[in-house]
C-alpha positions as CSV (number, residue, x, y, z in Angstrom):
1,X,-86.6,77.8,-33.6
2,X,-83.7,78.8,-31.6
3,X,-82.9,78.4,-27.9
4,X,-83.2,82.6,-27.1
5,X,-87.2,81.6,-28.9
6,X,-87.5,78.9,-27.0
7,X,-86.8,80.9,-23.6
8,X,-88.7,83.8,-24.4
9,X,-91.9,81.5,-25.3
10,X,-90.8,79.9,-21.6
11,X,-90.3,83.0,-19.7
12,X,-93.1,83.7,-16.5
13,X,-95.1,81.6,-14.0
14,X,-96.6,78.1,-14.5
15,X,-98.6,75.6,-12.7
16,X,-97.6,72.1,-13.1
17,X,-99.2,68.3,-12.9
18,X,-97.0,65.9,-13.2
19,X,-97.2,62.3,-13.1
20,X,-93.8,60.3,-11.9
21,X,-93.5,56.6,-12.3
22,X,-90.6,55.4,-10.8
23,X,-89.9,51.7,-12.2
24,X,-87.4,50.9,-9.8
25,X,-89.5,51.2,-7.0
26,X,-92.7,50.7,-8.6
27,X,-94.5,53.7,-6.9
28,X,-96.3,56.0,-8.9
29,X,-96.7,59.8,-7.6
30,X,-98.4,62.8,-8.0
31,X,-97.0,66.2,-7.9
32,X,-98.6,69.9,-8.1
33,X,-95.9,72.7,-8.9
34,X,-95.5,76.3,-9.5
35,X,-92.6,76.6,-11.7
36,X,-91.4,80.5,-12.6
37,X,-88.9,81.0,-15.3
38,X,-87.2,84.2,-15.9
39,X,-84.6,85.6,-18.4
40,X,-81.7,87.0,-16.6
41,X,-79.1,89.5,-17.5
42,X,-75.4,88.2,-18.5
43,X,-73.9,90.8,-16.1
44,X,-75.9,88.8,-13.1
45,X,-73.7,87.8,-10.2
46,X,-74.5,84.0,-10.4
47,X,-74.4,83.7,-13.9
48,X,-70.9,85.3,-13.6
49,X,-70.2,82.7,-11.2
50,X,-71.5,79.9,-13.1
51,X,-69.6,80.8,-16.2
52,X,-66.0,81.4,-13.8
53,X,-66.7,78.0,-12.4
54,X,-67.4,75.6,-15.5
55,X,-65.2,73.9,-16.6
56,X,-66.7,73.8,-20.4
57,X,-64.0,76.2,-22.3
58,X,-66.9,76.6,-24.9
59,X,-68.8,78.7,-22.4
60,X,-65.3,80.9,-22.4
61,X,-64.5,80.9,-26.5
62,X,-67.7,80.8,-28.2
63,X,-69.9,82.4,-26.0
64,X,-73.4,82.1,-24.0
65,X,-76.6,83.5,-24.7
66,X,-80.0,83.8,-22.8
67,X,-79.4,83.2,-19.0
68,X,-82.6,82.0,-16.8
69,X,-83.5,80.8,-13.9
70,X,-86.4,78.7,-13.3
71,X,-88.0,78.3,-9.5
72,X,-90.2,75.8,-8.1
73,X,-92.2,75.2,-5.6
74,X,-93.9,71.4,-5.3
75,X,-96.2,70.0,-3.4
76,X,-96.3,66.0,-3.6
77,X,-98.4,62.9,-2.7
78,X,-95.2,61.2,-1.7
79,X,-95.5,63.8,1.6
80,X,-97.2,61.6,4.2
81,X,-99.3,63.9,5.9
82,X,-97.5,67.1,4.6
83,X,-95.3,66.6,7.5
84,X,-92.0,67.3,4.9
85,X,-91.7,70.7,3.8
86,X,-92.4,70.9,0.5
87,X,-89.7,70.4,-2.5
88,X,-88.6,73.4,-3.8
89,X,-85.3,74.9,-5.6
90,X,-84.3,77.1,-7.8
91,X,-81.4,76.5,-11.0
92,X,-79.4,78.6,-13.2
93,X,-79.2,77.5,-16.9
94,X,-76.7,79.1,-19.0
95,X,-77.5,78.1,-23.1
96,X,-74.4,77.7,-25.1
97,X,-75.2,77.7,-28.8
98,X,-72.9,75.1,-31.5
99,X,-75.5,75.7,-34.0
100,X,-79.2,77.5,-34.7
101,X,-80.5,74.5,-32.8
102,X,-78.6,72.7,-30.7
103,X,-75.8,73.2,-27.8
104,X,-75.3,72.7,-24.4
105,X,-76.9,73.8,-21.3
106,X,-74.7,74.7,-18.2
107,X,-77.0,74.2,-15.1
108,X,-76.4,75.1,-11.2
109,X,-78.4,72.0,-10.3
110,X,-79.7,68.8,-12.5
111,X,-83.0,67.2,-13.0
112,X,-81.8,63.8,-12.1
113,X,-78.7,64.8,-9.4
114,X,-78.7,67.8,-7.6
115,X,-75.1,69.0,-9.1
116,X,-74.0,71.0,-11.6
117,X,-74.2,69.3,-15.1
118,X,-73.7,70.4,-18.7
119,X,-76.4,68.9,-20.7
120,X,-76.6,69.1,-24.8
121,X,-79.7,70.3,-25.9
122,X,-81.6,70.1,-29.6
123,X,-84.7,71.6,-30.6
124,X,-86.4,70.0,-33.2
125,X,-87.8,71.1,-36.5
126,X,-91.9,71.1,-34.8
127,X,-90.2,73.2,-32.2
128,X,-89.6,70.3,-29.6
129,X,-86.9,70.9,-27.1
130,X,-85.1,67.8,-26.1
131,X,-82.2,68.0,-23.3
132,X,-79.8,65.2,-22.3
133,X,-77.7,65.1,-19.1
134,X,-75.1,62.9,-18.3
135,X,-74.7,62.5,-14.5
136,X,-72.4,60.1,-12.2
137,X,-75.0,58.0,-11.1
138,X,-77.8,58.2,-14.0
139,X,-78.7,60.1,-17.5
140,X,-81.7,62.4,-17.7
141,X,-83.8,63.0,-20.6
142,X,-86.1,65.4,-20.8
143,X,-88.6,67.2,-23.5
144,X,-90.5,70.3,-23.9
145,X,-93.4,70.4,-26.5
146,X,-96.1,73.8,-26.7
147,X,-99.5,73.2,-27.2
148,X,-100.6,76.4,-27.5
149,X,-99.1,80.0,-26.3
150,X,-99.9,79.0,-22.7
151,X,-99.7,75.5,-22.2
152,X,-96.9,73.4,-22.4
153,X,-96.2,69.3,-21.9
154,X,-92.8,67.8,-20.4
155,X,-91.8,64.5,-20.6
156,X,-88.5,63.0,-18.5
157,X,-87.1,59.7,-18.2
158,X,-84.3,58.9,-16.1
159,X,-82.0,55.8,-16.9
160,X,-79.0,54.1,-15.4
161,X,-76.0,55.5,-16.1
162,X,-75.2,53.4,-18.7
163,X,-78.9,54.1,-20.0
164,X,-79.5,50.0,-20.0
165,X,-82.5,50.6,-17.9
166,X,-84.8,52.8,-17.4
167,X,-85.7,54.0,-13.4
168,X,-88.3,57.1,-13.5
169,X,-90.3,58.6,-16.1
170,X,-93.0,61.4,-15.5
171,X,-94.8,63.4,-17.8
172,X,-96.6,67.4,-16.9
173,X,-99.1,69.5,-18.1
174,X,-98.0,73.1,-17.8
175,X,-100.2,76.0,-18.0
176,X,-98.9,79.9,-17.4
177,X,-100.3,82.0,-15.1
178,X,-102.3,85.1,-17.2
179,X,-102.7,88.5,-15.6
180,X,-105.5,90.3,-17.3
181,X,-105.3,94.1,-17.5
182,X,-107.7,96.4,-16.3
């Protein structure tokens, strides 16, 4: 499978449960989101923007392919009361192809650290995306596994920066939103 597969197989709205475990802290938490991913044009102002301000020459030489944005919108168990607005954000991810399966992902904001990060992707031969970023303070993994057409599974683990230990981990069922047509 390629990345632009992957993506379109990605693209629309999703409800999330996810588990997090954060080691570190030894607290366990709950968390309820609506994710929506969309394919974006290459001629979209913060792509543009993106691309102008990475400092990954690849983006420049080889190319990109397949902008999207995904947006969430969380509601947690951590939230005492609800008295905390709930998290929610939005990133740009811009893939940059080496090969049919693999490259790097430039992103507007990170899993792990809320910065921009270039992560290296793979996607594996049963179709499993896997996507590692490499922050100041930490490293991210992360993987992305269909079940079927609608329903998805993520796993994450997030480790020191010299990935010697290992501080959260979380794992979500994800399952798109289907309009029916009348």
């Amino acid at each position: 499978m390629k990345i632009e597969q992957f993506i379109a197989q990605s693209e629309g709205e999703w409800i999330s449960m996810r588990s997090g475990h954060s080691l570190a802290f030894k607290q366990f938490e709950q968390v309820v989101s609506t994710i929506k991913i969309e394919i974006l044009s290459k001629q979209d102002q913060e792509v543009i923007n993106l691309i102008e301000k990475s400092e990954d020459i690849v983006a420049k030489i080889n190319g990109y392919t397949c902008p999207f944005r995904i947006k969430w919108n969380s509601i947690s168990d951590w939230e005492e009361d609800n008295t905390i607005e709930s998290p929610s954000g939005s990133s740009i991810l811009i893939p940059i192809p080496k090969t049919n399966n693999e490259g790097l992902i430039l992103r507007s904001r990170g899993y792990a650290e809320t910065t921009e990060v270039a992560s290296s992707y793979e996607i594996l031969d049963n179709g499993m995306f896997m996507m590692i970023s490499k922050y100041s303070q930490s490293i991210s993994e992360e993987r992305i596994w269909f079940l079927s057409e609608n329903v998805r599974c993520r796993s994450s683990a997030v480790k020191t920066s010299k990935g010697s230990g290992i501080l959260q981990t979380s794992y979500a069922s994800e399952i798109r939103k289907v309009t029916h047509k009348k």
